[in-house]
C-alpha positions in Angstrom: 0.0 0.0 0.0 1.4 3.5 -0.5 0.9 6.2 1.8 -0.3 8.2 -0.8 -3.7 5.4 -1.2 -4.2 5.2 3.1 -3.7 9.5 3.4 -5.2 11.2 0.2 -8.5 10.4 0.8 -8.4 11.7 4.2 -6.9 14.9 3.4 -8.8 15.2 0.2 -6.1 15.9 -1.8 -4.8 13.6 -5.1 -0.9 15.7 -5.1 1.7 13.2 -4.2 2.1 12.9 -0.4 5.9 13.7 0.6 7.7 12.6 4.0 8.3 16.4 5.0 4.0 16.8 4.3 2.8 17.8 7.7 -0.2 18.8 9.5 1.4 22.0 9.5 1.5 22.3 5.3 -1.9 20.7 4.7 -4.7 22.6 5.5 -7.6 19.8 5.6 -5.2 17.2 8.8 -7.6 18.9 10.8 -8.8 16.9 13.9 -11.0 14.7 12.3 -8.6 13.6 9.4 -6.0 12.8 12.4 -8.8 10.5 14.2 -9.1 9.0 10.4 -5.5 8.4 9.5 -5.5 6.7 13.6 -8.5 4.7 12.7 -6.9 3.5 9.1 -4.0 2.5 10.7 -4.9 0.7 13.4 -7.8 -1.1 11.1 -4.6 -2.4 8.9 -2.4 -3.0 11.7 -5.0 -4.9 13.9 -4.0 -2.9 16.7 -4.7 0.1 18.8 -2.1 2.8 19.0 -0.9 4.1 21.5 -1.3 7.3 22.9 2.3 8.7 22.3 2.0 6.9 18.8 -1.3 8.8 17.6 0.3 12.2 19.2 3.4 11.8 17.3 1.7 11.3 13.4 2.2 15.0 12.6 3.8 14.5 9.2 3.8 11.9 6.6 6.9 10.6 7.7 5.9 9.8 11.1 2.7 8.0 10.3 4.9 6.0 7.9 7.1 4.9 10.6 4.4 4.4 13.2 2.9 1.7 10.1 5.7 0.0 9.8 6.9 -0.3 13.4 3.3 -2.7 13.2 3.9 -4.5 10.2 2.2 -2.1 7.7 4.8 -1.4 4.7 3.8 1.7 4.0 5.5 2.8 0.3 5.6 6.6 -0.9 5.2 7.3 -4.6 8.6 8.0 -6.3 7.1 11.4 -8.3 
């Protein structure tokens, strides 16, 4: 899966996600796309985050480690 088919939806965007993409450079990881990308993740994982996990997915990056750290290999689109 690429992290581009688990986040765009969520952020309503179709623009190629990059690792430095953060809550901070797109406008619509708002609150409730944070509770989505959580709720993604831990539906693919089979797991429930925890707490310092779902506080730390502020960029792309981060939620692609926190994936993977659960068995979720997370790919991001060479573009």
């Amino acid at each position: 899966m690429t992290v581009d088919e688990l986040l765009q939806p969520m952020l309503n965007t179709t623009v190629p996600l990059r690792p430095t993409d953060s809550r901070e450079t797109i406008p619509a990881w708002d609150s409730l796309a944070q509770i989505n990308i959580v709720a993604a993740i831990e539906d693919a994982v089979g797991v429930e985050l925890s707490t310092a996990e779902v506080l730390s997915l502020k960029s792309v990056a981060k939620v692609v480690e926190v994936a993977r750290s659960h068995g979720l290999e997370l790919t991001i689109n060479a573009s």
